[in-house]
PyMOL Python script that loads the backbone (N, CA, C, O; Angstrom):
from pymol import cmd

cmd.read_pdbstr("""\
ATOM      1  N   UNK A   1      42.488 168.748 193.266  1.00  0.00           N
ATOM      2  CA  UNK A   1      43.425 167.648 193.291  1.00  0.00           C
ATOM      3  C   UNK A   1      44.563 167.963 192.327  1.00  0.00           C
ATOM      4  O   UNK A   1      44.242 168.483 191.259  1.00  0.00           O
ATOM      5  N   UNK A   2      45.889 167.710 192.569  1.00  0.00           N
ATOM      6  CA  UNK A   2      47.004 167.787 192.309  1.00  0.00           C
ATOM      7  C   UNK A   2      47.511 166.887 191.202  1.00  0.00           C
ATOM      8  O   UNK A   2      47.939 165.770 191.490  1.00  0.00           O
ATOM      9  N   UNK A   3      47.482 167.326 189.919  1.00  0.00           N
ATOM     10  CA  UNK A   3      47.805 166.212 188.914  1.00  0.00           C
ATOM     11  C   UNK A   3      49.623 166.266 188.662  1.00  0.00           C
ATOM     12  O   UNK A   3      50.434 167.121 188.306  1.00  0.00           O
ATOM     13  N   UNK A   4      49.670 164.519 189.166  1.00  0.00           N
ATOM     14  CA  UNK A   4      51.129 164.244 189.261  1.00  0.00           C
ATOM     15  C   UNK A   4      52.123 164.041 188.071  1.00  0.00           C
ATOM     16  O   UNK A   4      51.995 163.142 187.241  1.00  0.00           O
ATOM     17  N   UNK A   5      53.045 164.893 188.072  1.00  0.00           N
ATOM     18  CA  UNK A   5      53.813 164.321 187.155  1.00  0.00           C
ATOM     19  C   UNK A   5      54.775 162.850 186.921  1.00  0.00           C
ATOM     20  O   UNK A   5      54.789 161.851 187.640  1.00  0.00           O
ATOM     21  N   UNK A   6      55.666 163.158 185.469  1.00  0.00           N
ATOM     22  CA  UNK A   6      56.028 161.265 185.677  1.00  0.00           C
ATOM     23  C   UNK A   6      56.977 161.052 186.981  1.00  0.00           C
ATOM     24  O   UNK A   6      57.018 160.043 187.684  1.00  0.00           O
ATOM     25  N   UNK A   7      57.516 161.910 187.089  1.00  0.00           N
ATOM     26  CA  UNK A   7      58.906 161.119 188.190  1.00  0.00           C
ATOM     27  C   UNK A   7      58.120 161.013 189.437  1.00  0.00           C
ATOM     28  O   UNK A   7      58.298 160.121 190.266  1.00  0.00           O
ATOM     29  N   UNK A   8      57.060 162.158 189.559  1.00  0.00           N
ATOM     30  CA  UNK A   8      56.293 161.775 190.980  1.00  0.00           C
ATOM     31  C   UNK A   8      55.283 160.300 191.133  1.00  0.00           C
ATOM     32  O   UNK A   8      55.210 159.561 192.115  1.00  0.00           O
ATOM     33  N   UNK A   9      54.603 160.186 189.889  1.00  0.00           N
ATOM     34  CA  UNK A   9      54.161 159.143 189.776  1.00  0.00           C
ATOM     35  C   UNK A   9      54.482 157.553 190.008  1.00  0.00           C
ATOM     36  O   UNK A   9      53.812 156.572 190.331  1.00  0.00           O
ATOM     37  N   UNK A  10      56.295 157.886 189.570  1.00  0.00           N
ATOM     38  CA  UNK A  10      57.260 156.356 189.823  1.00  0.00           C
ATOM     39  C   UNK A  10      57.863 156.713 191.322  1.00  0.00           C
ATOM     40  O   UNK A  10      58.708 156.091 191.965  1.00  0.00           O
ATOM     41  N   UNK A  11      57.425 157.454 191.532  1.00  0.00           N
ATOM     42  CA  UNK A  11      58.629 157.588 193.192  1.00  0.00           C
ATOM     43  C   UNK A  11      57.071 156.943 194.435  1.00  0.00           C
ATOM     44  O   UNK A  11      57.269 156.594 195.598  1.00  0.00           O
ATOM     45  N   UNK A  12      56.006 156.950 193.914  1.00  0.00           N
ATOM     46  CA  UNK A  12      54.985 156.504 194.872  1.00  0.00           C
ATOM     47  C   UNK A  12      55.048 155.003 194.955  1.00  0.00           C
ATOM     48  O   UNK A  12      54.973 154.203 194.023  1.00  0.00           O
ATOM     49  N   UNK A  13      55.261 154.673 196.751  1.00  0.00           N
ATOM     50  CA  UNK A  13      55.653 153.289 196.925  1.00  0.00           C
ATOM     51  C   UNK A  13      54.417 153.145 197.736  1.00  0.00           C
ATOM     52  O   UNK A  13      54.089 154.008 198.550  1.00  0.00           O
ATOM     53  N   UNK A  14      53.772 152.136 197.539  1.00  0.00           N
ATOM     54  CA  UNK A  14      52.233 151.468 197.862  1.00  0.00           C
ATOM     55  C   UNK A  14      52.549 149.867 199.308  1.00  0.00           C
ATOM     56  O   UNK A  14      53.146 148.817 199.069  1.00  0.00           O
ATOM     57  N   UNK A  15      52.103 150.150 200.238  1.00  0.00           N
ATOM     58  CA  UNK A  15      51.588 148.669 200.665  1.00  0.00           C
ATOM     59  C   UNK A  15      51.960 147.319 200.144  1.00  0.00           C
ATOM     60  O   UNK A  15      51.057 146.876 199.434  1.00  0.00           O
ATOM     61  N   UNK A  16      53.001 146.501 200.257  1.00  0.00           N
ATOM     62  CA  UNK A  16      52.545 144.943 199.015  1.00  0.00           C
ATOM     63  C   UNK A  16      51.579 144.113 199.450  1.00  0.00           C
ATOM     64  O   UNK A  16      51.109 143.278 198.677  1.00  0.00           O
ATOM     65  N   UNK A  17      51.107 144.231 200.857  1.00  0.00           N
ATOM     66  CA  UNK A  17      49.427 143.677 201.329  1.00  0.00           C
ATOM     67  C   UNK A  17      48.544 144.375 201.626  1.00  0.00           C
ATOM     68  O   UNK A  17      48.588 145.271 202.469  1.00  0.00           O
ATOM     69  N   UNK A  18      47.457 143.994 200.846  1.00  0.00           N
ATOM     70  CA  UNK A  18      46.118 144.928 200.896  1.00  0.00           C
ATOM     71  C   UNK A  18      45.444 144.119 201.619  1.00  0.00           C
ATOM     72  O   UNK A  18      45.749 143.004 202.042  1.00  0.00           O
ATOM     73  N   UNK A  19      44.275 144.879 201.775  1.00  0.00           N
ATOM     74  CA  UNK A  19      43.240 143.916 202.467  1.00  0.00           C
ATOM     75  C   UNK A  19      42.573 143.296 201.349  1.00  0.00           C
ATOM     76  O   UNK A  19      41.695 142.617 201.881  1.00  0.00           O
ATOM     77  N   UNK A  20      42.498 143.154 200.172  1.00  0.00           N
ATOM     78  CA  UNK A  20      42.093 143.162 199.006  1.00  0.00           C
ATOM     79  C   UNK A  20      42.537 141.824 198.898  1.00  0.00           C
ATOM     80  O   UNK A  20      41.833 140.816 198.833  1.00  0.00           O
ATOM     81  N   UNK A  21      43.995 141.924 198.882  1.00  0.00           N
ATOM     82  CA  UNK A  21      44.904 140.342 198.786  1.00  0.00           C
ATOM     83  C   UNK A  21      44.743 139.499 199.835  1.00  0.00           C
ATOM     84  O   UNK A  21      44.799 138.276 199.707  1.00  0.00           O
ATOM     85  N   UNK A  22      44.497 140.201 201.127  1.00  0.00           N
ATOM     86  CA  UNK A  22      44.310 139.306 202.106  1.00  0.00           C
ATOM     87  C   UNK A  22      42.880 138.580 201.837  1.00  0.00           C
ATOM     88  O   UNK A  22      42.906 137.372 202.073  1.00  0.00           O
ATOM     89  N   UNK A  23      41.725 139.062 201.417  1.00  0.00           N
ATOM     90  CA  UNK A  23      40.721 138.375 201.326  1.00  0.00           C
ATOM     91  C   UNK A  23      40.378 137.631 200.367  1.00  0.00           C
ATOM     92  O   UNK A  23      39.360 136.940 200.376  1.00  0.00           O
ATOM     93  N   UNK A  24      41.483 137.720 199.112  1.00  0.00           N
ATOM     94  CA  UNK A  24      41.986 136.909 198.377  1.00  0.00           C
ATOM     95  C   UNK A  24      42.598 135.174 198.743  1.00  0.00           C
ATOM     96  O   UNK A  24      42.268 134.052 198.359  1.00  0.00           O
ATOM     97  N   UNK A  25      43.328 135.560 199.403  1.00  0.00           N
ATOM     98  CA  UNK A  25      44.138 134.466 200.298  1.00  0.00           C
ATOM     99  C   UNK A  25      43.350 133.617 200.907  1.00  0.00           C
ATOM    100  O   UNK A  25      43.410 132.395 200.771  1.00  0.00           O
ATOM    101  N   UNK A  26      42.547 134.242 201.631  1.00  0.00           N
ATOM    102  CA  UNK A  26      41.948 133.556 202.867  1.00  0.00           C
ATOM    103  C   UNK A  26      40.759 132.911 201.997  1.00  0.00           C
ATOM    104  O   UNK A  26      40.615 131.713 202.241  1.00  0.00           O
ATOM    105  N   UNK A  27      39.686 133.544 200.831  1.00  0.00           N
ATOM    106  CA  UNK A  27      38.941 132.644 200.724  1.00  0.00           C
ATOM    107  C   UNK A  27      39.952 131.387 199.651  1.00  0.00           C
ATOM    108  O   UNK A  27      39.665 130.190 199.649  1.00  0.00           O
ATOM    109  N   UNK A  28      40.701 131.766 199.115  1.00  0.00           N
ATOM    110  CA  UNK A  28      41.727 130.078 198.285  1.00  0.00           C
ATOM    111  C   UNK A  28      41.930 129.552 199.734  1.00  0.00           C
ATOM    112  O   UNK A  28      41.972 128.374 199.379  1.00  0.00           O
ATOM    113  N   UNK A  29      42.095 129.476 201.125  1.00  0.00           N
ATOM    114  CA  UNK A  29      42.632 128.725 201.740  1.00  0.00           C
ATOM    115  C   UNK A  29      41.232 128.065 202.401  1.00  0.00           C
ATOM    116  O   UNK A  29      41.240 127.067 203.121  1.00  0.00           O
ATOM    117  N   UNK A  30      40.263 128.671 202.091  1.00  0.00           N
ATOM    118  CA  UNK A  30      38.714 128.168 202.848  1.00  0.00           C
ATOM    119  C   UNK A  30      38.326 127.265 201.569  1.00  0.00           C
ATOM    120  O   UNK A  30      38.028 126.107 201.860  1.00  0.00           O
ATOM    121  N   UNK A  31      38.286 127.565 200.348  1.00  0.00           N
ATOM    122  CA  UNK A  31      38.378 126.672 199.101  1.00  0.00           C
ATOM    123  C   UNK A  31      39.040 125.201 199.692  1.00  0.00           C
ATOM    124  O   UNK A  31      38.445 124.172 200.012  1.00  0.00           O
ATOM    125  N   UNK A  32      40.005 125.407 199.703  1.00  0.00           N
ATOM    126  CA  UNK A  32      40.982 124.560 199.618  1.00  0.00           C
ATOM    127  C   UNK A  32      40.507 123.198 201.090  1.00  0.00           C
ATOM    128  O   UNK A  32      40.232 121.998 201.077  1.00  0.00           O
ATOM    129  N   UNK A  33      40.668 124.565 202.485  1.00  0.00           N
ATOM    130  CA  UNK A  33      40.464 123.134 203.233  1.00  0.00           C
ATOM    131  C   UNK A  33      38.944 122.618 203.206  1.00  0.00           C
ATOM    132  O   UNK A  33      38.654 121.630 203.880  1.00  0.00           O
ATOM    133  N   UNK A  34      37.726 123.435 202.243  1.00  0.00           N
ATOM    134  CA  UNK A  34      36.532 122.833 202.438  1.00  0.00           C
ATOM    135  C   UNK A  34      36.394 121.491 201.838  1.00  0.00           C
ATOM    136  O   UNK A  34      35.748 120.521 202.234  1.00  0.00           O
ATOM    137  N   UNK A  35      37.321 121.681 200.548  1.00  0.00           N
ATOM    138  CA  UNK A  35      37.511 120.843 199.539  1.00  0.00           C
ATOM    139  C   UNK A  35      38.242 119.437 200.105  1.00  0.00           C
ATOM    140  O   UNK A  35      38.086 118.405 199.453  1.00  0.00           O
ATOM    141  N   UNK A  36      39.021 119.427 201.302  1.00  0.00           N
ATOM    142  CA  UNK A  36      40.079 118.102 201.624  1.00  0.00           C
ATOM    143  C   UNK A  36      38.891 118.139 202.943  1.00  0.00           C
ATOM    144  O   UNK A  36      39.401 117.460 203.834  1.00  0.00           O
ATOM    145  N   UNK A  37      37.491 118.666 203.432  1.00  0.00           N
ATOM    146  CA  UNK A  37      37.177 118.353 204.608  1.00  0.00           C
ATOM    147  C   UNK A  37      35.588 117.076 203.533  1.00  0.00           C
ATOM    148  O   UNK A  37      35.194 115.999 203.978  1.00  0.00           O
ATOM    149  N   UNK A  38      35.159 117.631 202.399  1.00  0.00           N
ATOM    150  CA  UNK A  38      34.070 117.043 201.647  1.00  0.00           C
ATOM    151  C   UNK A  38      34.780 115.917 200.947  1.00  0.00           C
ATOM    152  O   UNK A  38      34.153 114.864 200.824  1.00  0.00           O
ATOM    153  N   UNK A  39      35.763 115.981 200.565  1.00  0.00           N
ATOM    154  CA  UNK A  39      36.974 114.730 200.343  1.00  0.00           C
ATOM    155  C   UNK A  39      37.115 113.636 201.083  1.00  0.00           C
ATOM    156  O   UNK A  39      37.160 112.487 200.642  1.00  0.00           O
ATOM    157  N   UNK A  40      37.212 114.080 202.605  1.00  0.00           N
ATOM    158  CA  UNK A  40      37.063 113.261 203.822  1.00  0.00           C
ATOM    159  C   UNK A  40      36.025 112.586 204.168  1.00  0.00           C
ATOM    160  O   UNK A  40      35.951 111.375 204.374  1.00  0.00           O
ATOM    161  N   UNK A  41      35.268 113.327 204.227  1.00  0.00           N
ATOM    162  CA  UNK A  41      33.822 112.931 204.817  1.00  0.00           C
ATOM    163  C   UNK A  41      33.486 111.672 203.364  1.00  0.00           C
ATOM    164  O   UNK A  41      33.247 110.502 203.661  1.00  0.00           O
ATOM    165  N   UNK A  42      33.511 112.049 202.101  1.00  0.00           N
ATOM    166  CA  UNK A  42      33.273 111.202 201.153  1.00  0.00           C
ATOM    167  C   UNK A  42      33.953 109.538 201.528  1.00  0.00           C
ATOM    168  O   UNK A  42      33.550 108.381 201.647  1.00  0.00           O
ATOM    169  N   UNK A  43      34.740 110.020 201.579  1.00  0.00           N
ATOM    170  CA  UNK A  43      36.202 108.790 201.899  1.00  0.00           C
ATOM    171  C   UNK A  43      35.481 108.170 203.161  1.00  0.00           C
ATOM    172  O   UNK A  43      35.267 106.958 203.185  1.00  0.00           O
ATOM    173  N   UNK A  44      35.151 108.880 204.075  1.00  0.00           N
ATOM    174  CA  UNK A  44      34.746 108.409 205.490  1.00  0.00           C
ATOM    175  C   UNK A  44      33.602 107.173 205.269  1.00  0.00           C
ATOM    176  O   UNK A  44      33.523 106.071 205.811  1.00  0.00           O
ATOM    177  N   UNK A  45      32.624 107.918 204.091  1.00  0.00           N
ATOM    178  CA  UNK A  45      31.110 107.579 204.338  1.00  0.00           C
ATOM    179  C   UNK A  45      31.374 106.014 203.118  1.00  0.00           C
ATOM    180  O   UNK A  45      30.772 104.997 202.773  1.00  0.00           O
ATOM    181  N   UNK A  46      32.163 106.449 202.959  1.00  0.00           N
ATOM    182  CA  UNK A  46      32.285 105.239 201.651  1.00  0.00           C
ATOM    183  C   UNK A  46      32.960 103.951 202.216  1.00  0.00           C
ATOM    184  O   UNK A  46      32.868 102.857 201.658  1.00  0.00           O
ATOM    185  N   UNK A  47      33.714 104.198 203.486  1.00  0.00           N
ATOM    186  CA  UNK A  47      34.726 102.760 203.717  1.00  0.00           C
ATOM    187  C   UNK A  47      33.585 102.262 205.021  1.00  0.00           C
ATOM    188  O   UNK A  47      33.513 101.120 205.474  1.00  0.00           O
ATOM    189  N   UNK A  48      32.702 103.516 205.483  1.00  0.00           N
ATOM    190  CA  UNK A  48      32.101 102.671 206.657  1.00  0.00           C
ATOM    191  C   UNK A  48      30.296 101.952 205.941  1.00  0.00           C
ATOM    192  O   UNK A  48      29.452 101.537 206.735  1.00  0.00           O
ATOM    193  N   UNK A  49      30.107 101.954 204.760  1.00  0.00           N
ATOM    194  CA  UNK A  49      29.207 102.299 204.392  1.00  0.00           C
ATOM    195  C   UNK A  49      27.942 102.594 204.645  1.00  0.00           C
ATOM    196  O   UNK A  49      26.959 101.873 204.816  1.00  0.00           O
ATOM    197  N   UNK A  50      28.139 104.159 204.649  1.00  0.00           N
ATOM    198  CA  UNK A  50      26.940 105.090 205.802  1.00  0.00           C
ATOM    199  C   UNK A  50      26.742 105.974 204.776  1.00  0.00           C
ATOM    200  O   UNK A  50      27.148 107.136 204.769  1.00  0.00           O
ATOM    201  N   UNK A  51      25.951 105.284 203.675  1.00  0.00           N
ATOM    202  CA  UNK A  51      25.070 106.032 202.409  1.00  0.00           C
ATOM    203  C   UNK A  51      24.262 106.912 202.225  1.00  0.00           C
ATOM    204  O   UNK A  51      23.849 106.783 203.378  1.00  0.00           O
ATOM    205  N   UNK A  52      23.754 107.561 201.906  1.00  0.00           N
ATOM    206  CA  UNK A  52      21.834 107.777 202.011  1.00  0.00           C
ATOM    207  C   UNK A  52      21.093 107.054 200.924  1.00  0.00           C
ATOM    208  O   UNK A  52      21.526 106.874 199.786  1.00  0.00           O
ATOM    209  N   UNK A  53      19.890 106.645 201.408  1.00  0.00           N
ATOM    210  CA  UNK A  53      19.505 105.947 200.405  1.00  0.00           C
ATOM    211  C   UNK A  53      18.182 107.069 199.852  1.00  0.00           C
ATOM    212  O   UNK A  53      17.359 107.547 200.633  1.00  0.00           O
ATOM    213  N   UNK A  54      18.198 107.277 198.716  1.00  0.00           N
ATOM    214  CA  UNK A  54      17.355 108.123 198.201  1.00  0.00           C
ATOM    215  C   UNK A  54      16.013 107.078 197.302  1.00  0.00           C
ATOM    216  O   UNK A  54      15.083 107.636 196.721  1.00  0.00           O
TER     217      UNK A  54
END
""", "prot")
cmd.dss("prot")
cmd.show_as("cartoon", "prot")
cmd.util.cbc("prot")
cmd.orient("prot")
């Protein structure tokens, strides 16, 4: 393997989406709508009152 010098080192231009970031993304957006779907359902179960009774 070929050890790079500095100017070669700054001239290497990379991807700005990885799959790395993408699976980043996607689980904050599964976070997010699980969070406004258990939000709902709370809200739901509370105005119809459909409890569990433990």
């Amino acid at each position: 393997m070929k050890k790079l010098n500095e100017n070669e080192m700054k001239s290497i231009k990379a991807g700005g989406i990885s799959g790395s970031l993408l699976s980043a993304l996607w689980k904050g957006l599964n976070i997010f709508l699980d969070t406004g779907r258990y939000i709902g359902s709370s809200i739901r179960r509370l105005t119809t009152k459909n409890l569990c009774n433990f």
